[in-house]
Each structure stands twice: as structure tokens, then as C-alpha cells.
C-alpha positions in Angstrom: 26.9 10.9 9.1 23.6 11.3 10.1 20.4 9.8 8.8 17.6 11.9 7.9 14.2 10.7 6.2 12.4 13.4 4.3 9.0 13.8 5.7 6.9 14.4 2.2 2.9 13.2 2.2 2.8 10.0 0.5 -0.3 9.3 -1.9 -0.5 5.3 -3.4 -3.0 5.6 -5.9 -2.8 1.4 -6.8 -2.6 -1.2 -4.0 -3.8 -4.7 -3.8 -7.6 -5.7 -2.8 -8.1 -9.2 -1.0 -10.8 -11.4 -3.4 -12.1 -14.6 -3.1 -12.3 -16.9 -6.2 -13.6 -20.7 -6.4 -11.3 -23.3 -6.4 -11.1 -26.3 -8.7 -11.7 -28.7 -5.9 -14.9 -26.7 -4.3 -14.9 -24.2 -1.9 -13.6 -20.1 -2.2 -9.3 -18.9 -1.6 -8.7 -15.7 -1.2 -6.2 -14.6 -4.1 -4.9 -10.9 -4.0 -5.6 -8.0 -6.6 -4.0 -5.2 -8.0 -6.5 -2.4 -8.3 -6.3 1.7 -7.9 -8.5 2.6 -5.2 -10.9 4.1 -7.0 -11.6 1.1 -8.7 -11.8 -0.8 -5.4 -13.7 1.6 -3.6 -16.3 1.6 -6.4 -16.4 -2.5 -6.3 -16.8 -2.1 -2.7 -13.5 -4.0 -1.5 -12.8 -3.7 2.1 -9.1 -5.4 2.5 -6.4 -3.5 1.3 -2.4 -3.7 1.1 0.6 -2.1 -0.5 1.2 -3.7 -3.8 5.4 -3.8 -3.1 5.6 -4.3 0.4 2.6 -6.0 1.6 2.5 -3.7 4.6 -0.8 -2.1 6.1 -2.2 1.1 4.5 -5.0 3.4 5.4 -7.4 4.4 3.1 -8.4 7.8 2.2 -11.4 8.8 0.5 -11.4 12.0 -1.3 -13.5 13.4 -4.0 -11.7 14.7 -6.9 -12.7 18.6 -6.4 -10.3 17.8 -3.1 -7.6 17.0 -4.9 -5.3 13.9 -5.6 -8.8 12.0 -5.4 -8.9 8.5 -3.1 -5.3 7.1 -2.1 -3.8 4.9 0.6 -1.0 5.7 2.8 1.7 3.0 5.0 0.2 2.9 8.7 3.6 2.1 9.7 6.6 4.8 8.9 8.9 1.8 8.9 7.4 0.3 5.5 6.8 3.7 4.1 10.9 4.1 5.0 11.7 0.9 3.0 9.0 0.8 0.1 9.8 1.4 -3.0 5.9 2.7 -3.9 6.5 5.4 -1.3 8.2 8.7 -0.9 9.7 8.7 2.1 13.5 7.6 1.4 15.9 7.7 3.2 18.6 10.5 2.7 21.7 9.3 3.6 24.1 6.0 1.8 23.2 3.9 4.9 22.8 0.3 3.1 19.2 1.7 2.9 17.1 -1.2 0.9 13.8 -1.6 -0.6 12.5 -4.8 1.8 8.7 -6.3 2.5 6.9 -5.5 5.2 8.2 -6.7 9.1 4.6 -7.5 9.6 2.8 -8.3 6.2 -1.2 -8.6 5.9 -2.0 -11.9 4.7 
């Protein structure tokens, strides 16, 4: 059988933010941080990755009179295939699983 992946426009309204908090022994590490976008955009974060996967995402500002508001989409189709955040699933019984990112932002 086939497979087919239903194309549907994905919108992540929560994703994870990179931070930077001090360590016990001196210096910063960078932790990361679940936030919506909103929020982040508003703190003025500039690092961003899906919260499930880890994968790459592109950010998307919107104002609310445009609908859905700010959101993040997978740059690549592969991780929006196999995350469970997004909406693009696979239709077939194929062994299809939920799986991190082949190439996860650190």
C-alpha cells in the first residue's frame, strides 16, 4: 500500500527558547525553556526549537487580527513527519513512529 502524508499547515504555539543561567561554579550554561512564542517573542528570545523533537523551526510573527497569532513551524518536512507536536502524520500503518530530530539544535 502506498504511503501518503496529509499536507495540513502546521501552527506550534509552545516550543523551547535557549537561556543562559549562572552556574554554581561561576560562569553562564545555556539551559533550554519551554515558552509559547508569544511569551518569547515578548522576552526577546532569539533561539528556538520544537519542544518534542528538538528539530529546527521557523518562526512566524503574526498579530492577532491575522489570525492564529505568532507560531513556529518544522523547517524540515522530515521532523514535522515524525513529531508528535505536529500535524502532518503519516497516513498509512507503515511502522510510522514518533522519533527526535535526525539533526537536533543543541
Amino acid at each position: 500500500m502506498a504511503t501518503k502524508t496529509v499536507a495540513v499547515e502546521e501552527k506550534i504555539y509552545e516550543c523551547e527558547v535557549k537561556r543562559r543561567r549562572v552556574r554554581a561554579a561561576g560562569g553562564y550554561e545555556p539551559f533550554w525553556k519551554v515558552k509559547t512564542v508569544a511569551e518569547a517573542l515578548i522576552d526577546g528570545d532569539t533561539e528556538f526549537r520544537c519542544k518534542h523533537c528538538h528539530g529546527e523551526v521557523k518562526l512566524h510573527k503574526r498579530a492577532a487580527t491575522q489570525g492564529g497569532g505568532s507560531h513556529v513551524t518544522h523547517k524540515s518536512r522530515t521532523d514535522s513527519e515524525h513529531c508528535c507536536d505536529a500535524v502532518r502524520v503519516l497516513a498509512a500503518t507503515n511502522g510510522h513512529e514518533y522519533r527526535v530530530s535526525s539533526r537536533p539544535v543543541r
